[in-house]
C-alpha positions as a Markdown table, in Angstrom:
| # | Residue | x | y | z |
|---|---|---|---|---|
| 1 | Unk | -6.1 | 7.6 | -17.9 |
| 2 | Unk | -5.7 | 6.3 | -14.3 |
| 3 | Unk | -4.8 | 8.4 | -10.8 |
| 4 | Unk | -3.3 | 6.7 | -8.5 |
| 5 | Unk | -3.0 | 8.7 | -5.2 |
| 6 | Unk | -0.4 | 7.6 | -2.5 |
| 7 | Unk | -1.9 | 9.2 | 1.1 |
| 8 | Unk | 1.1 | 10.7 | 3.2 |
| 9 | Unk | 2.9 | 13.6 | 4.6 |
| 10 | Unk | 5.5 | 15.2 | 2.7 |
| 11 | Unk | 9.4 | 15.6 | 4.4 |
| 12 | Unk | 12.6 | 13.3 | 5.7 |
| 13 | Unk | 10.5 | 13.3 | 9.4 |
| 14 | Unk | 7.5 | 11.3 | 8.2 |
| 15 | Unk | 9.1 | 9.6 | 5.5 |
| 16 | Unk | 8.9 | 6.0 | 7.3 |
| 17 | Unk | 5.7 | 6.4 | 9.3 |
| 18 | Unk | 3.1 | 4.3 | 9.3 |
| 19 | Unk | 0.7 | 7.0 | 7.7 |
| 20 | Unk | 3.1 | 7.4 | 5.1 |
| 21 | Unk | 2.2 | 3.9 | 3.4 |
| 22 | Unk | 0.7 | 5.3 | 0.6 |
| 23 | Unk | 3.7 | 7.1 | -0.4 |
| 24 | Unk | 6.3 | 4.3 | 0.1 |
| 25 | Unk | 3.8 | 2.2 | -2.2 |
| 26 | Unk | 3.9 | 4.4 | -5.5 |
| 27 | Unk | 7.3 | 4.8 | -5.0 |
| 28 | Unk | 7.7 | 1.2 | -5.3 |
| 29 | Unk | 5.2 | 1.6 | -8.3 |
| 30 | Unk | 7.5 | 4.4 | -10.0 |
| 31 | Unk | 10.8 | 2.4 | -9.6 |
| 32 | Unk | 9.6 | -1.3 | -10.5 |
| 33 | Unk | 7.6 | -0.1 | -13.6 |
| 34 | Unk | 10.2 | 2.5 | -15.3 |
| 35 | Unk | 7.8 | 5.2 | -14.1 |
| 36 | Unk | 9.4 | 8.8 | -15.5 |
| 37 | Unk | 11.1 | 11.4 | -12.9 |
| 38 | Unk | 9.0 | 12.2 | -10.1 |
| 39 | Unk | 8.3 | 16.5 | -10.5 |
| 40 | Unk | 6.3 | 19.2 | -8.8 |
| 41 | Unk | 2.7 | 19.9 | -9.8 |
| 42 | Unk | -0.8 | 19.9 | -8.6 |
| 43 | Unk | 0.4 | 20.9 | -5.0 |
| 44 | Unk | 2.2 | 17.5 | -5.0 |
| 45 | Unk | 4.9 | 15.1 | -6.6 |
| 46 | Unk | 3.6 | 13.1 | -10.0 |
| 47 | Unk | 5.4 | 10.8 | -11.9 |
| 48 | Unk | 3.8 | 9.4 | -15.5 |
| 49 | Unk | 3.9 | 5.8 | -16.9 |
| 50 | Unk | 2.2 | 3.0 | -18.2 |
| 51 | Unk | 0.9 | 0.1 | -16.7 |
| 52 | Unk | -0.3 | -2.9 | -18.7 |
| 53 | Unk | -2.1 | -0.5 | -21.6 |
| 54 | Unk | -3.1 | 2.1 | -19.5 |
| 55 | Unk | -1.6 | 5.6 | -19.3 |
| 56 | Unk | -1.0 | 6.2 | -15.0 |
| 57 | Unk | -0.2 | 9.4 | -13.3 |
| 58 | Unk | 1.0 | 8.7 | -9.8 |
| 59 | Unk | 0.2 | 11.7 | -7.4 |
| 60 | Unk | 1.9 | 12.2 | -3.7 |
| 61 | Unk | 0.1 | 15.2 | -2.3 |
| 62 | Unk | 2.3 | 17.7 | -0.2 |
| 63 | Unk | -0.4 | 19.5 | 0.8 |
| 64 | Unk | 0.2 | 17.4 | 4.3 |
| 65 | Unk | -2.7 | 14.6 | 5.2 |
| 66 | Unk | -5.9 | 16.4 | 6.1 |
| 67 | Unk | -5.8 | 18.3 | 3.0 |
| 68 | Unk | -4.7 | 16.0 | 0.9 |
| 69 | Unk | -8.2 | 16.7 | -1.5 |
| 70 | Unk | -6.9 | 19.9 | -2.8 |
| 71 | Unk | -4.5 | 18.5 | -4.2 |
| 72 | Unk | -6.1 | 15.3 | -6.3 |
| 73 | Unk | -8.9 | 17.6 | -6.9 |
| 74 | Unk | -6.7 | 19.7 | -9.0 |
| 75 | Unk | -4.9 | 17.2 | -10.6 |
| 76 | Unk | -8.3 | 15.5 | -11.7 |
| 77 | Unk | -9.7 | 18.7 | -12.7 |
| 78 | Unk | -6.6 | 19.3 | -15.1 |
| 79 | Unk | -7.3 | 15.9 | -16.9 |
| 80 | Unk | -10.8 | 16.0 | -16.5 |
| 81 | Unk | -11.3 | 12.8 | -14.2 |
| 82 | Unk | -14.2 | 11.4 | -12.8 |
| 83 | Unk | -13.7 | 9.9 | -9.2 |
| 84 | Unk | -13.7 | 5.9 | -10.9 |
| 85 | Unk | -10.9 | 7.4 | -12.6 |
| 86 | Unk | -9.2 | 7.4 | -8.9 |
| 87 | Unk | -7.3 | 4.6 | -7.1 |
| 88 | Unk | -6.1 | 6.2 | -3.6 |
| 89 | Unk | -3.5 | 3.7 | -1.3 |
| 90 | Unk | -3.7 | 4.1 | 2.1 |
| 91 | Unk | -3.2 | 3.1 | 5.7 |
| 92 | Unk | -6.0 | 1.1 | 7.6 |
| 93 | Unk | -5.2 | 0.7 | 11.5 |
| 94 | Unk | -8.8 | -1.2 | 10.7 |
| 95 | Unk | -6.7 | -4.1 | 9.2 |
| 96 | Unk | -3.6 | -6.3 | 10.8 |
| 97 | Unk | -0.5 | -5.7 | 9.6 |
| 98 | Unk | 0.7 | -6.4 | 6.2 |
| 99 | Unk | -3.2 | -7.2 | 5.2 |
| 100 | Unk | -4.7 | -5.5 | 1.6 |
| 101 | Unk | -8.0 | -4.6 | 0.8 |
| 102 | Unk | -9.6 | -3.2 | -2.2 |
| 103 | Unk | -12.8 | -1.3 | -2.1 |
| 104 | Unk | -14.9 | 1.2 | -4.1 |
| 105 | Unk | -16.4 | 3.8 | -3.1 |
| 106 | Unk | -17.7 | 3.6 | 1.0 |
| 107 | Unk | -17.0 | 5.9 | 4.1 |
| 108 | Unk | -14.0 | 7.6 | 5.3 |
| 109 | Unk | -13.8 | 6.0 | 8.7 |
| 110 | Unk | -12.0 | 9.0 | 10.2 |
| 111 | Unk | -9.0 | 8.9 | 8.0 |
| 112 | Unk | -8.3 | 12.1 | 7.9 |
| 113 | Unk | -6.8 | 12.2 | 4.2 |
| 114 | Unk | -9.8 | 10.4 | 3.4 |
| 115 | Unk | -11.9 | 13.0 | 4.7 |
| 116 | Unk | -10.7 | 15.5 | 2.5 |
| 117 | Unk | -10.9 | 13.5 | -0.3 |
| 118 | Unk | -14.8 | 13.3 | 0.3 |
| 119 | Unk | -15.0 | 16.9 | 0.6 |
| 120 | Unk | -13.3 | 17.4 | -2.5 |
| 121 | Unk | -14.2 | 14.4 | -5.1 |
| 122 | Unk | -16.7 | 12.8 | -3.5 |
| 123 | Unk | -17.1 | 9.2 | -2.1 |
| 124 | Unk | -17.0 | 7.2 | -5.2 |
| 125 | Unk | -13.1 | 6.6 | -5.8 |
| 126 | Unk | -11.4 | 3.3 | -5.5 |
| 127 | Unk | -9.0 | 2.4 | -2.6 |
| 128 | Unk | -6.5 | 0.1 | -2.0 |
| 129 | Unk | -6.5 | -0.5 | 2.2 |
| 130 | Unk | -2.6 | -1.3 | 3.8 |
| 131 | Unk | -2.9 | -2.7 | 7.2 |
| 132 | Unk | -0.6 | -1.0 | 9.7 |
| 133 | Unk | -2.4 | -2.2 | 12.8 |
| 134 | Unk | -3.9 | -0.4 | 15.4 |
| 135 | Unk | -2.3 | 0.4 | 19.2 |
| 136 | Unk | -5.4 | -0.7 | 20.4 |
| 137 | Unk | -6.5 | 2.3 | 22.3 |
| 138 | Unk | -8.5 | 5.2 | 20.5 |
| 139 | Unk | -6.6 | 8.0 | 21.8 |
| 140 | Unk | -3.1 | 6.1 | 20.9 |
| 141 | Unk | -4.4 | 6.2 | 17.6 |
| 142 | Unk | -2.7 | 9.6 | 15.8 |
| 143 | Unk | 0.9 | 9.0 | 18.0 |
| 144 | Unk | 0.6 | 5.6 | 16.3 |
| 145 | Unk | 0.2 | 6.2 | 13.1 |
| 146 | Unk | 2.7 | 9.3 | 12.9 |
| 147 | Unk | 5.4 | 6.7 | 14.1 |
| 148 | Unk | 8.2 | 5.1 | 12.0 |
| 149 | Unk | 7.5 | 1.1 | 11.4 |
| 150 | Unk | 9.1 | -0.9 | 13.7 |
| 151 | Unk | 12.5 | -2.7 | 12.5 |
| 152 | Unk | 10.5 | -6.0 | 12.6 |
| 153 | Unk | 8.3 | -4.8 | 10.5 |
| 154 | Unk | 10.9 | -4.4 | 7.4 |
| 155 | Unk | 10.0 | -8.0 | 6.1 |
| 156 | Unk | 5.9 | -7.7 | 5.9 |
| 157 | Unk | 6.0 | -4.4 | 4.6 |
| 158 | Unk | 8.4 | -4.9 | 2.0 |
| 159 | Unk | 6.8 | -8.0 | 0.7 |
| 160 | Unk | 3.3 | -6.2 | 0.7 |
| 161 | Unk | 4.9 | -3.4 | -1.2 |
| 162 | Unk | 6.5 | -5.9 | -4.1 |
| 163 | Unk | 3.0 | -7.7 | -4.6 |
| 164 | Unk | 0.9 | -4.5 | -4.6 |
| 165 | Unk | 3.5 | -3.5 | -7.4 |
| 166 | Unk | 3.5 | -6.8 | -9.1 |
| 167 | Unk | -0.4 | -6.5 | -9.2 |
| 168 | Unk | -0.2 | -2.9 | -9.7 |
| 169 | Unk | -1.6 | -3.5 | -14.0 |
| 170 | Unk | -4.1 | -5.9 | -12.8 |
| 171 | Unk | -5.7 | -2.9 | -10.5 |
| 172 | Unk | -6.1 | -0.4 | -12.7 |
| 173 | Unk | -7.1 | -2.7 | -15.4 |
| 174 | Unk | -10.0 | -3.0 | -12.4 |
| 175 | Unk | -9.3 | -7.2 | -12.0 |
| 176 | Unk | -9.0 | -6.8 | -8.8 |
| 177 | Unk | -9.0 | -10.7 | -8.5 |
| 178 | Unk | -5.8 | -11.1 | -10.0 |
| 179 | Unk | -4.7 | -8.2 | -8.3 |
| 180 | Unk | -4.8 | -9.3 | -4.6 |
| 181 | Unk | -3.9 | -12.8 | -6.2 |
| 182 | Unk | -0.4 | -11.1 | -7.1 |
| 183 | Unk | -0.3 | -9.7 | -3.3 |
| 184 | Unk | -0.5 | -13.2 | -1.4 |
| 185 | Unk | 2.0 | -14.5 | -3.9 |
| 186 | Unk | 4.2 | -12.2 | -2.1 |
| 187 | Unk | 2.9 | -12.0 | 1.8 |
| 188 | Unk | 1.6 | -15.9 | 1.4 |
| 189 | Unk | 3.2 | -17.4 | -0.8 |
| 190 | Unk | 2.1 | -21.5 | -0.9 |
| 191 | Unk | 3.8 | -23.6 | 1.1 |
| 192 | Unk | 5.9 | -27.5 | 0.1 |
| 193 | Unk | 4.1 | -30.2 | 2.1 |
| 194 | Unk | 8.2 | -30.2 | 3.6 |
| 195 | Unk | 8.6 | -33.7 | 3.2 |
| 196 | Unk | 11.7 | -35.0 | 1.6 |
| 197 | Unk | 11.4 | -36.9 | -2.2 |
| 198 | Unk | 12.2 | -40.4 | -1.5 |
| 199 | Unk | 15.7 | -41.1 | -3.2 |
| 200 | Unk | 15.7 | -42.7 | -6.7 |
| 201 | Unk | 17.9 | -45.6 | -5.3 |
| 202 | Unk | 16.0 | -46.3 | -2.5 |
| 203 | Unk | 12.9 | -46.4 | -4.9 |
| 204 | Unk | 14.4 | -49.0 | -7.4 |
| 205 | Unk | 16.3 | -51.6 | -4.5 |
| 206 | Unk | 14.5 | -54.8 | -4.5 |
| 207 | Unk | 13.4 | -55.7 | -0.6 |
| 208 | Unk | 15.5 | -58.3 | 1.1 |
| 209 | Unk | 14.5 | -61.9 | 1.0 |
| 210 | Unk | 14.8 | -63.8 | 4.2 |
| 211 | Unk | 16.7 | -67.1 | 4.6 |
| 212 | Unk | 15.1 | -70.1 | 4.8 |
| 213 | Unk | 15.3 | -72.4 | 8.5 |
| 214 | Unk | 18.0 | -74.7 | 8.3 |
| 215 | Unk | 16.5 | -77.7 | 8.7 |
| 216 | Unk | 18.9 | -80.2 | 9.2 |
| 217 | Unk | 19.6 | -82.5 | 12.5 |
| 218 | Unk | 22.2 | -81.9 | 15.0 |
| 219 | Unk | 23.6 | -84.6 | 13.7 |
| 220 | Unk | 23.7 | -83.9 | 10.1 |
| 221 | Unk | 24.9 | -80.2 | 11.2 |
| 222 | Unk | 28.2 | -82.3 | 12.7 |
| 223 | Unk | 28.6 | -84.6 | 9.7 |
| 224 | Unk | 28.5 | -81.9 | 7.4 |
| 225 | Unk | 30.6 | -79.7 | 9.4 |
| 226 | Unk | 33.7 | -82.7 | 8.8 |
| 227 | Unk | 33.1 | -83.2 | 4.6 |
């Protein structure tokens, strides 16, 4: 069995915010892989499914950000989990917008969900890094990230939600190859060289064949001109 954690706080205020990422991306998870009811337990929302052949528990902690360990530490202790059980989506202000990155194990970088992760599991658990940006000032840093994305943001974050979904089996399955694969399907998507297929008829037309010189004398020019 899998854990996969969505970071975020819980209520309609922080719904949208950029810290809230995490959330917005299992509950693309839940809804685009016929994911059962989401219900209260283990201080937090779950929802149970199946991706690929593995069984998936998707966790939203309500324990608010900075305790957000309590929570997944309960929940792994209940199903007896080790921390490589434990995939946990995030924001990364680290990372530009729309930009994923999957890591194991490693630091918490100040994230303050994070942090209490570490305190609670360990370091060892697997993350999957969203990039919101960063304000580009330290102390900007917690206003930023508690703010609701921009309106012309809609079309980045959406298609980095669909991909992580579309790769979502291919994660826990621990390809994470063909996982970020599936994301830049969805945020880069290849491109047409853009130039137009020459038309069929044009292809098959045989090239024009120039007139020969006319060769005759003025005066044959007249005489024929009278026959």
């Amino acid at each position: 069995m899998k854990l996969i954690v969505g970071l975020g706080n819980p209520g309609a205020k922080y719904a949208r915010n950029r810290h809230n990422i995490g959330f917005m991306a299992v509950d693309r998870i839940a809804a685009d892989h016929g994911f059962g009811p989401w219900r209260a337990k283990f201080q937090g929302q779950i929802s149970e499914g199946r991706l690929g052949s593995a069984k998936v528990l998707l966790l939203k902690p309500e324990t608010f950000m900075n305790l957000s360990g309590q929570s997944v530490g309960e929940a792994m202790r209940f199903y007896k989990l080790t921390p490589e059980d434990v995939i946990v989506i995030h924001d990364e202000i680290d990372l530009a917008p729309g930009k994923c990155r999957v890591k194991q194990g490693g630091g918490h970088a100040g994230h303050n969900g994070l942090r209490s992760l570490h305190g609670h599991i360990g370091d060892s658990y697997g993350r999957v890094r969203l990039g919101v940006g960063h304000p580009g000032r330290k102390e900007a840093v917690p206003g930023y990230v508690l703010h609701d994305f921009a309106k012309a943001d809609e079309d980045w974050l959406d298609d980095l939600l669909r991909g992580l979904s579309d790769g979502a089996a291919d994660l826990v399955a621990g390809d994470s190859g063909r996982f970020m694969n599936a994301v830049a399907l969805r945020t880069a998507p290849p491109r047409s060289s853009g130039k137009a297929p020459e038309p069929e008829a044009a292809k098959q037309a045989p090239a024009p064949v120039a007139e020969a010189p006319d060769a005759r004398s003025p005066l044959q020019k007249l005489v024929d001109k009278f026959r």
